[in-house]
Each structure stands twice: as C-alpha cells, then as structure tokens.
PQR file of N, CA, C, O and H, with PARSE charges and radii, in Angstrom:
ATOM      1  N   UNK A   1     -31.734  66.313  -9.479 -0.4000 1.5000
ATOM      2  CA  UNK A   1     -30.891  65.376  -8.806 -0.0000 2.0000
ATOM      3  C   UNK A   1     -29.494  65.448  -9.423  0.5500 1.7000
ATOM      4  O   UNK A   1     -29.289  65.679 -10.615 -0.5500 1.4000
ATOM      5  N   UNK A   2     -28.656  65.252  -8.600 -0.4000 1.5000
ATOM      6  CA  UNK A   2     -26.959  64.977  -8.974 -0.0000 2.0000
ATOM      7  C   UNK A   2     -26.307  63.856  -9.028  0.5500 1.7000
ATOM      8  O   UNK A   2     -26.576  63.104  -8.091 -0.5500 1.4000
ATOM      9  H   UNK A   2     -28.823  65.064  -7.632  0.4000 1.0000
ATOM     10  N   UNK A   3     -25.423  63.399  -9.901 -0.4000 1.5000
ATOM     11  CA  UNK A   3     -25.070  62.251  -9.962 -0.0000 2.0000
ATOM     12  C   UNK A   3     -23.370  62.298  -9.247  0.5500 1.7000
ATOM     13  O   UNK A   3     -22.567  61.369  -9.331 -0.5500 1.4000
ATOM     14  H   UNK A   3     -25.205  64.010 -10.662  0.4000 1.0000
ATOM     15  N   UNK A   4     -23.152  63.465  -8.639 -0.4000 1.5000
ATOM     16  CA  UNK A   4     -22.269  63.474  -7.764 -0.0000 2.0000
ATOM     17  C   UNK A   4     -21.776  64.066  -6.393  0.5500 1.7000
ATOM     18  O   UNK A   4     -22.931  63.796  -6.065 -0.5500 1.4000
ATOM     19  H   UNK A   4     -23.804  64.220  -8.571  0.4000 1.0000
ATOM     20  N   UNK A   5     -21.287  64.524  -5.443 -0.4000 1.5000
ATOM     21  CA  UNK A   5     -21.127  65.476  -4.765 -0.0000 2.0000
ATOM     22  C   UNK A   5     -20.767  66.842  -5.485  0.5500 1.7000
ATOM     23  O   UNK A   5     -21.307  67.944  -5.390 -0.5500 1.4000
ATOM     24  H   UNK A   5     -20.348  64.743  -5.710  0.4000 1.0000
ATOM     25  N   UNK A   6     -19.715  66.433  -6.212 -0.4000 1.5000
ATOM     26  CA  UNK A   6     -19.004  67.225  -6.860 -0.0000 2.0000
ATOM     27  C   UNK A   6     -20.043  67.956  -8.225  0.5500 1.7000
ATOM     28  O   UNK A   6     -19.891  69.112  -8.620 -0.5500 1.4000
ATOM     29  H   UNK A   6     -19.276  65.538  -6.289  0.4000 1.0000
ATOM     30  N   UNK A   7     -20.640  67.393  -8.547 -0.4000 1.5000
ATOM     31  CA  UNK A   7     -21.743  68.034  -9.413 -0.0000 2.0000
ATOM     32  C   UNK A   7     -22.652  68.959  -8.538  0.5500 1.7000
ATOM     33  O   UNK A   7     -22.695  70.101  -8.997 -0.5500 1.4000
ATOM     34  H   UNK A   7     -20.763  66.454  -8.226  0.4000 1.0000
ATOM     35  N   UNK A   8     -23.261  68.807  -7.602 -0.4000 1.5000
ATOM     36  CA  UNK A   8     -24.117  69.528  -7.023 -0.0000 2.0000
ATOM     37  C   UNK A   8     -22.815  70.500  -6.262  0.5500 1.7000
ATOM     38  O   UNK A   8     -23.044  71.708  -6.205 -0.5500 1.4000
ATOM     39  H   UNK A   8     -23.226  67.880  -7.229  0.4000 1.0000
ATOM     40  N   UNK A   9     -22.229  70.281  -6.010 -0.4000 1.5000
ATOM     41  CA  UNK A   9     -21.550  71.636  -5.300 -0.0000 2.0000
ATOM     42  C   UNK A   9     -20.771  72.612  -6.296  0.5500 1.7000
ATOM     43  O   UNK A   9     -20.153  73.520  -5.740 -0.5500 1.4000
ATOM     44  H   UNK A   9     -22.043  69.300  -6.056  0.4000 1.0000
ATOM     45  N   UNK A  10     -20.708  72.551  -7.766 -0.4000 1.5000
ATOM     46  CA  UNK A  10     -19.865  72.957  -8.686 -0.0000 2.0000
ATOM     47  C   UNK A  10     -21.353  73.429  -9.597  0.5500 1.7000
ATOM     48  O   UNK A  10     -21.203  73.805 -10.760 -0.5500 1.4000
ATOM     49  H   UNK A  10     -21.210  71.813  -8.218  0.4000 1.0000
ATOM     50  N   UNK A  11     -22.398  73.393  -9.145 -0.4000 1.5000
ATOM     51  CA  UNK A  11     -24.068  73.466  -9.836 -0.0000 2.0000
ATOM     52  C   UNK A  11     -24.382  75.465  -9.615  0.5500 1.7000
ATOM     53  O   UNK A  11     -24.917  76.341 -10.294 -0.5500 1.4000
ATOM     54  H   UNK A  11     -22.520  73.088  -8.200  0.4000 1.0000
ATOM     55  N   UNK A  12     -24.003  75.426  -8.890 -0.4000 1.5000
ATOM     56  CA  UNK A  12     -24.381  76.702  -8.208 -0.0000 2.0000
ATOM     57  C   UNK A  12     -26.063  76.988  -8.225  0.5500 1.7000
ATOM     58  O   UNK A  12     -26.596  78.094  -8.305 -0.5500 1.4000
ATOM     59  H   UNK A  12     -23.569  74.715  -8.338  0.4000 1.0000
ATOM     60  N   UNK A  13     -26.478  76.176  -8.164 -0.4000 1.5000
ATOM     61  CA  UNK A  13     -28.074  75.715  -7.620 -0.0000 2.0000
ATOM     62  C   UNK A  13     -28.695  75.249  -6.396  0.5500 1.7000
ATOM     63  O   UNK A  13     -29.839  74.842  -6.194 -0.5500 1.4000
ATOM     64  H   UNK A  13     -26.044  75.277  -8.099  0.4000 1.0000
ATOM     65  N   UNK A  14     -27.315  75.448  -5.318 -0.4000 1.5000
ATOM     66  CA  UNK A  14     -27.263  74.568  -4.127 -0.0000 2.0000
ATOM     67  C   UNK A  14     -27.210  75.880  -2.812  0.5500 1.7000
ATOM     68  O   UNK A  14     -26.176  76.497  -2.560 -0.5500 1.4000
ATOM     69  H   UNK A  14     -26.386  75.778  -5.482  0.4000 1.0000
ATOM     70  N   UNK A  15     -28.730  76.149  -1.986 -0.4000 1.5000
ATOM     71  CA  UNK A  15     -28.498  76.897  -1.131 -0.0000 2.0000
ATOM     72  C   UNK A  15     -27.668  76.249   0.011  0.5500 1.7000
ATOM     73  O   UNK A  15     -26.688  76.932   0.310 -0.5500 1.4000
ATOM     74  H   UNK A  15     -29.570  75.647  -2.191  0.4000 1.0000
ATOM     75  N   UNK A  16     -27.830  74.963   0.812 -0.4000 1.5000
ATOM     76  CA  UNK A  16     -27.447  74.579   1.399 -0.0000 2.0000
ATOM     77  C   UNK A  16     -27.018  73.267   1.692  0.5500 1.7000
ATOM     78  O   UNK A  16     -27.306  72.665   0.658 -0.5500 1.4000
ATOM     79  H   UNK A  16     -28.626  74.408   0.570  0.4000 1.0000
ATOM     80  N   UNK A  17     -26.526  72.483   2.437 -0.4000 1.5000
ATOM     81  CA  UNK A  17     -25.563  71.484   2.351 -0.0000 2.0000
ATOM     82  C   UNK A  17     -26.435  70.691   3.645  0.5500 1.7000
ATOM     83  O   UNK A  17     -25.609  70.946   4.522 -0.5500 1.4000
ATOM     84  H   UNK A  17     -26.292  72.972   3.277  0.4000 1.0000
ATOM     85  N   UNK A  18     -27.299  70.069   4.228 -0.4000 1.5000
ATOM     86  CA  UNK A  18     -27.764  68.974   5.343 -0.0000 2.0000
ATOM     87  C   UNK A  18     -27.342  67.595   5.150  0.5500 1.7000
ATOM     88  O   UNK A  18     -27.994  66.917   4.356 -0.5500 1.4000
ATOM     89  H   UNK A  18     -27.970  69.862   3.515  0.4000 1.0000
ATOM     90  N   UNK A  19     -26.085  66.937   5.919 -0.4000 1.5000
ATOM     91  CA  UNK A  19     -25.566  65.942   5.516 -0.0000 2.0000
ATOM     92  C   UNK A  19     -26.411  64.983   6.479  0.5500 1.7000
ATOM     93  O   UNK A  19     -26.289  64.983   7.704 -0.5500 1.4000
ATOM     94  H   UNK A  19     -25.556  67.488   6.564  0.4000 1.0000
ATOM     95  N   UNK A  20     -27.368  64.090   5.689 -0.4000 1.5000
ATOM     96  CA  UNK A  20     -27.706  63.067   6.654 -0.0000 2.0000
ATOM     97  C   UNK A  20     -27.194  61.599   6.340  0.5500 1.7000
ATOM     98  O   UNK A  20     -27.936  60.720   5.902 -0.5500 1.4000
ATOM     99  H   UNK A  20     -27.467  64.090   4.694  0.4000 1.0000
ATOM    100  N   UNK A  21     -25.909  61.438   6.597 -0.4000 1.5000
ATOM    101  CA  UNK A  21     -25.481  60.503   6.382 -0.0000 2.0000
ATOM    102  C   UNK A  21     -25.143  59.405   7.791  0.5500 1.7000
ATOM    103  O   UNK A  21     -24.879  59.895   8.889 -0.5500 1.4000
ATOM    104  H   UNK A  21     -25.306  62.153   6.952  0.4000 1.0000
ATOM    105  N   UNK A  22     -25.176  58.429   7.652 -0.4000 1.5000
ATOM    106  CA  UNK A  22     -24.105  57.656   8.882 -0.0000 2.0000
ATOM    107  C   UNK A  22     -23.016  57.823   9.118  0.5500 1.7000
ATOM    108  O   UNK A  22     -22.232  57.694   8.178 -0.5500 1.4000
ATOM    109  H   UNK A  22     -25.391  58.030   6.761  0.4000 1.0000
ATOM    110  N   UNK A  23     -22.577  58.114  10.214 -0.4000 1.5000
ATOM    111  CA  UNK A  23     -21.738  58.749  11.057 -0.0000 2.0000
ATOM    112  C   UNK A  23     -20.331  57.542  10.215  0.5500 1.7000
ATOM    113  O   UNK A  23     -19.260  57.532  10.822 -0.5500 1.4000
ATOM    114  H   UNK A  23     -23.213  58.219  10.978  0.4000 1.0000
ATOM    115  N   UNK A  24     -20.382  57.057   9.521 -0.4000 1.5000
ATOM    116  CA  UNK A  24     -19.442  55.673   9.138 -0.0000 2.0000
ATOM    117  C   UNK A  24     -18.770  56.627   7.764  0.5500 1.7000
ATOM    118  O   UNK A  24     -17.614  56.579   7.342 -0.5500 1.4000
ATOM    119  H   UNK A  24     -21.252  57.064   9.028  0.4000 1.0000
ATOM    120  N   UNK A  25     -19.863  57.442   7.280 -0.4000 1.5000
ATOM    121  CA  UNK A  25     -19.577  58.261   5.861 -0.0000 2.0000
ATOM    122  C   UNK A  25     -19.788  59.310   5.725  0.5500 1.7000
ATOM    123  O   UNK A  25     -19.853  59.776   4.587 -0.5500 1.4000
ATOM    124  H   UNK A  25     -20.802  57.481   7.622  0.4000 1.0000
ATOM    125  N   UNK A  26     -20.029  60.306   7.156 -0.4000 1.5000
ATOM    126  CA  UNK A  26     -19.465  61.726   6.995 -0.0000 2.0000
ATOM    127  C   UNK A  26     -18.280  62.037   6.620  0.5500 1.7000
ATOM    128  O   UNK A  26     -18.005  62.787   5.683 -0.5500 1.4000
ATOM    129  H   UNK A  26     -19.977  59.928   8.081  0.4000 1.0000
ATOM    130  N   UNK A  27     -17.317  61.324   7.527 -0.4000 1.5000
ATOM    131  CA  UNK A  27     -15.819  61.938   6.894 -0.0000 2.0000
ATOM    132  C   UNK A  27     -16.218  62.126   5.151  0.5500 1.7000
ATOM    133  O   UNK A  27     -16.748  63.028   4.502 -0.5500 1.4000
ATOM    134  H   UNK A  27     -17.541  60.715   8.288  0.4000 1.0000
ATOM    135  N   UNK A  28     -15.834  61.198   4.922 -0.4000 1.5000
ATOM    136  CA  UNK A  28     -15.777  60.921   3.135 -0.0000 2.0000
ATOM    137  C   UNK A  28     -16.360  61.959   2.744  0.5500 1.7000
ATOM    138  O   UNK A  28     -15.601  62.555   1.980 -0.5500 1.4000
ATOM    139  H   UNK A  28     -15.403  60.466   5.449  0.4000 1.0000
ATOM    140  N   UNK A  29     -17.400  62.537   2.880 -0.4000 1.5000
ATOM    141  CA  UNK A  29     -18.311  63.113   2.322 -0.0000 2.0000
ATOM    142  C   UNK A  29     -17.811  64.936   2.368  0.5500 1.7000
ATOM    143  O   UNK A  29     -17.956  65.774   1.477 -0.5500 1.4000
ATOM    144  H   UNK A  29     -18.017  62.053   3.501  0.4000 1.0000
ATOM    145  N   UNK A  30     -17.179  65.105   3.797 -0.4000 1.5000
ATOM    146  CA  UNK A  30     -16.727  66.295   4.288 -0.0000 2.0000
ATOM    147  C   UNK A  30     -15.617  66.401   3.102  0.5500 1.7000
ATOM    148  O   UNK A  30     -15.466  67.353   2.337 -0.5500 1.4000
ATOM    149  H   UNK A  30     -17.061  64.425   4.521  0.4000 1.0000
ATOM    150  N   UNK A  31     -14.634  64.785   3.152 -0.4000 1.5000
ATOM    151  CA  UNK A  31     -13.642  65.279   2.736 -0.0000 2.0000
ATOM    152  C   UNK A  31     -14.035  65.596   0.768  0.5500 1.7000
ATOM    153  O   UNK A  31     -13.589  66.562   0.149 -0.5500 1.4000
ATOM    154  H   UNK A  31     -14.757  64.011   3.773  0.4000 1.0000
ATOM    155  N   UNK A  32     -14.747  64.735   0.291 -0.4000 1.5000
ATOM    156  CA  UNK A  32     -15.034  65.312  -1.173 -0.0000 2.0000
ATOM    157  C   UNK A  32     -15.360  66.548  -0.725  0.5500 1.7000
ATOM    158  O   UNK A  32     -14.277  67.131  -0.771 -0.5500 1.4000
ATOM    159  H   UNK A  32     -15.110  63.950   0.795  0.4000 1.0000
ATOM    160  N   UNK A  33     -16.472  67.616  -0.166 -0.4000 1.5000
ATOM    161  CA  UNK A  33     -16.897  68.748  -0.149 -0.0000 2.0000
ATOM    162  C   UNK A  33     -15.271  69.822  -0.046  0.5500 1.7000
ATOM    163  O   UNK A  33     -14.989  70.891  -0.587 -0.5500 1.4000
ATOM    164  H   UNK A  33     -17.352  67.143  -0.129  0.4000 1.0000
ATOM    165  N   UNK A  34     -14.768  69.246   0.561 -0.4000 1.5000
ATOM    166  CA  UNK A  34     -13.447  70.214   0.469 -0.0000 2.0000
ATOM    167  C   UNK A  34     -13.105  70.063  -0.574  0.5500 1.7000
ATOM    168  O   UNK A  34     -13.378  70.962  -1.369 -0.5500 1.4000
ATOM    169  H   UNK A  34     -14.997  68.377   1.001  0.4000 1.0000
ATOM    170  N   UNK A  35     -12.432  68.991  -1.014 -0.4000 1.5000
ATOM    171  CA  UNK A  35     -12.032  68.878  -2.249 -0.0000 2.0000
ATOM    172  C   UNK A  35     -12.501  69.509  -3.566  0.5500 1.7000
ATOM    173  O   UNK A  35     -11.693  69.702  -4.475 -0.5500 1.4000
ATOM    174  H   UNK A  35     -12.211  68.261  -0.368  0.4000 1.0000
ATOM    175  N   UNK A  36     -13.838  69.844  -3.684 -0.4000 1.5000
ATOM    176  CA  UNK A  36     -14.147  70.414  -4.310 -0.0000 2.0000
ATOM    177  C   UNK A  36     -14.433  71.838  -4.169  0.5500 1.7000
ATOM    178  O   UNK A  36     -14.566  72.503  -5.196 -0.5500 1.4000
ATOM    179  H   UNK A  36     -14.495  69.688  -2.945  0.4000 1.0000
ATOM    180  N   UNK A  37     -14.541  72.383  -3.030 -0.4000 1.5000
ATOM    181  CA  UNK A  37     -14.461  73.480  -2.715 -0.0000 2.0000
ATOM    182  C   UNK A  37     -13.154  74.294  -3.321  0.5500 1.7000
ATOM    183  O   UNK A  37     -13.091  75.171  -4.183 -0.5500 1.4000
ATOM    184  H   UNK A  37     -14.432  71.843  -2.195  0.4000 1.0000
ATOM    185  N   UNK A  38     -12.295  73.748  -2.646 -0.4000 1.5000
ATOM    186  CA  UNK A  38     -10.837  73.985  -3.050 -0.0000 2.0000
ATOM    187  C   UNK A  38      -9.973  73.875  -4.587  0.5500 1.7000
ATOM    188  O   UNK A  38      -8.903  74.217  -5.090 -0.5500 1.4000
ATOM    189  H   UNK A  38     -12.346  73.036  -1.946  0.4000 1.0000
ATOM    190  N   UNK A  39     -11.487  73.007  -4.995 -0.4000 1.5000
ATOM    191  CA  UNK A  39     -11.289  72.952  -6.995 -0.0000 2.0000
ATOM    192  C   UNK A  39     -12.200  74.266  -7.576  0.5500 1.7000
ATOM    193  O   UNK A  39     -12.424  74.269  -8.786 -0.5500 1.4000
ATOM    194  H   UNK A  39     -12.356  72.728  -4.587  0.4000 1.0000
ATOM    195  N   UNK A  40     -12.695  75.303  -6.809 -0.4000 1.5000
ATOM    196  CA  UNK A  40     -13.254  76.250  -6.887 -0.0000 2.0000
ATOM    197  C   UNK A  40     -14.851  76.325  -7.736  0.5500 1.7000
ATOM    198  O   UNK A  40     -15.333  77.057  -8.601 -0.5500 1.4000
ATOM    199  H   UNK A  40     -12.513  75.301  -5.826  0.4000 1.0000
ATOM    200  N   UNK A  41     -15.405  74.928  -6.807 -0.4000 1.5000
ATOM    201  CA  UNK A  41     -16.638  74.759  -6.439 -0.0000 2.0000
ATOM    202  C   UNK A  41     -16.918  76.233  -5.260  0.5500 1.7000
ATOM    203  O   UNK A  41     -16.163  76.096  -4.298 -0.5500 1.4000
ATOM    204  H   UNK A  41     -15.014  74.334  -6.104  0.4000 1.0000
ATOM    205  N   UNK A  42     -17.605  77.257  -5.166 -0.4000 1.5000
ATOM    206  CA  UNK A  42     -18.693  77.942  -4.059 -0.0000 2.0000
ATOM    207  C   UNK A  42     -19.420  77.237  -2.933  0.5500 1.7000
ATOM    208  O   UNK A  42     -20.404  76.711  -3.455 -0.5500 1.4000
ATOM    209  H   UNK A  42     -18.218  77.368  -5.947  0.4000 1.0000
ATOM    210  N   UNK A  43     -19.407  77.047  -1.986 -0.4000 1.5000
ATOM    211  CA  UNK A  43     -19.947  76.757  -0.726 -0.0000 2.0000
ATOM    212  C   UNK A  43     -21.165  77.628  -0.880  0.5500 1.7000
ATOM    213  O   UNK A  43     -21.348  78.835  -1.033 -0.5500 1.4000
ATOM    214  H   UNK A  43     -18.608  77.474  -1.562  0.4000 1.0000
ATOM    215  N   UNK A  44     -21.971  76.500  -0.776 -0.4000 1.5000
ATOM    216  CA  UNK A  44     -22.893  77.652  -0.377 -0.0000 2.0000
ATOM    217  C   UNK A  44     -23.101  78.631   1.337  0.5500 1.7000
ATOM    218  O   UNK A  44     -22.671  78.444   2.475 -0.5500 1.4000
ATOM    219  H   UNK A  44     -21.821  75.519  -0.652  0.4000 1.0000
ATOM    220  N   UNK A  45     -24.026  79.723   0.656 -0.4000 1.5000
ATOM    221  CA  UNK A  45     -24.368  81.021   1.800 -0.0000 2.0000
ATOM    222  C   UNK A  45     -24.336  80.052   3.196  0.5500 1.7000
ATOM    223  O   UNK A  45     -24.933  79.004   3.442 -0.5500 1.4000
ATOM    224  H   UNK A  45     -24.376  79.875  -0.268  0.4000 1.0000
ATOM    225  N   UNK A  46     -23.547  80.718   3.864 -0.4000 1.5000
ATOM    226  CA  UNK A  46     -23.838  80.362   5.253 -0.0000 2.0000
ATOM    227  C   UNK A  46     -22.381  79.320   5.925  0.5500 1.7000
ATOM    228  O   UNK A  46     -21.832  79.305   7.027 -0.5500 1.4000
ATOM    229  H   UNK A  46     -23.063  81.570   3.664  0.4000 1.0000
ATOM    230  N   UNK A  47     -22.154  78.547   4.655 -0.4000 1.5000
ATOM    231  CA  UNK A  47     -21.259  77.224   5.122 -0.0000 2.0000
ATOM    232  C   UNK A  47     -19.859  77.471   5.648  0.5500 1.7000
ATOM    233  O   UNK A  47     -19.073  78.261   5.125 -0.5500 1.4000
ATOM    234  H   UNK A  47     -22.600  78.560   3.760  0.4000 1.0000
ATOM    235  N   UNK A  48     -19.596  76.711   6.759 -0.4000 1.5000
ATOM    236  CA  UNK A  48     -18.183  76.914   7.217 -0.0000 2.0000
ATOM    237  C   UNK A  48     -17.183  76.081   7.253  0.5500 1.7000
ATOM    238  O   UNK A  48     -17.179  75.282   8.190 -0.5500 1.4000
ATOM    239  H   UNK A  48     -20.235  76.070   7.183  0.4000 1.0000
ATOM    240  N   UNK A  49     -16.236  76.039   6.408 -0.4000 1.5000
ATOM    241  CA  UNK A  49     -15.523  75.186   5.911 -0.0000 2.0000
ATOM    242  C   UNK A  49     -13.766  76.030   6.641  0.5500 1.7000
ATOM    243  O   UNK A  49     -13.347  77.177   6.798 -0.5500 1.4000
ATOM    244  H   UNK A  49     -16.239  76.688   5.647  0.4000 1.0000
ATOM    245  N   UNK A  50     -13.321  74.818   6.852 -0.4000 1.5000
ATOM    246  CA  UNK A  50     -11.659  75.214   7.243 -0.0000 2.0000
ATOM    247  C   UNK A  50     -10.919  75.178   5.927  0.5500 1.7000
ATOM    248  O   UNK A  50     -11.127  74.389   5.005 -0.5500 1.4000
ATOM    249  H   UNK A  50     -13.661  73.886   6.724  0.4000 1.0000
ATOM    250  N   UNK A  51      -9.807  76.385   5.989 -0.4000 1.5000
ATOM    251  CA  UNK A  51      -9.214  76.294   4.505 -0.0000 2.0000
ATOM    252  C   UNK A  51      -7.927  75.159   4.621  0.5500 1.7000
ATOM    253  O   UNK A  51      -7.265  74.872   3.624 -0.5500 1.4000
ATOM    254  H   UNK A  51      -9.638  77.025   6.739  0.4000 1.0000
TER
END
C-alpha cells in the first residue's frame, strides 16, 4: 500500500493506473498524476498522458 499518489507512481512497482474514484475527484487525482509524472515519476506501460 501507498501513502500517496505520488509514492506509488515514483515506486516503479506500478503496472497500471484504474482510477475508481467519484467523478467529484478525478480531476485532482489526474492532476497530481501529471504532476508527478512531469517530476519524473514513469507512467506506467500502456498510459496516456498529455505533455
């Protein structure tokens, strides 16, 4: 388990990303995943992210 977004996406233990969140807290969630992406966190295989 992760005690953050940003921990599990910076883990490199993470095949994939299934956001089941309420539609109230996707944004948020998209927008940390960029954010950390762009802090040169890896996406995982497959994911499509806008730069």
């Amino acid at each position: 388990m992760f005690d953050s977004i940003e921990a599990l996406a910076m883990s490199g233990e993470v095949d994939a990303l299934w956001l089941l969140t309420p539609n109230d807290t996707r944004l948020d969630i998209m927008r940390e995943i960029h954010r950390v992406t762009k802090a040169g966190a890896r996406p995982p295989p497959g994911s499509v992210l806008a730069p």
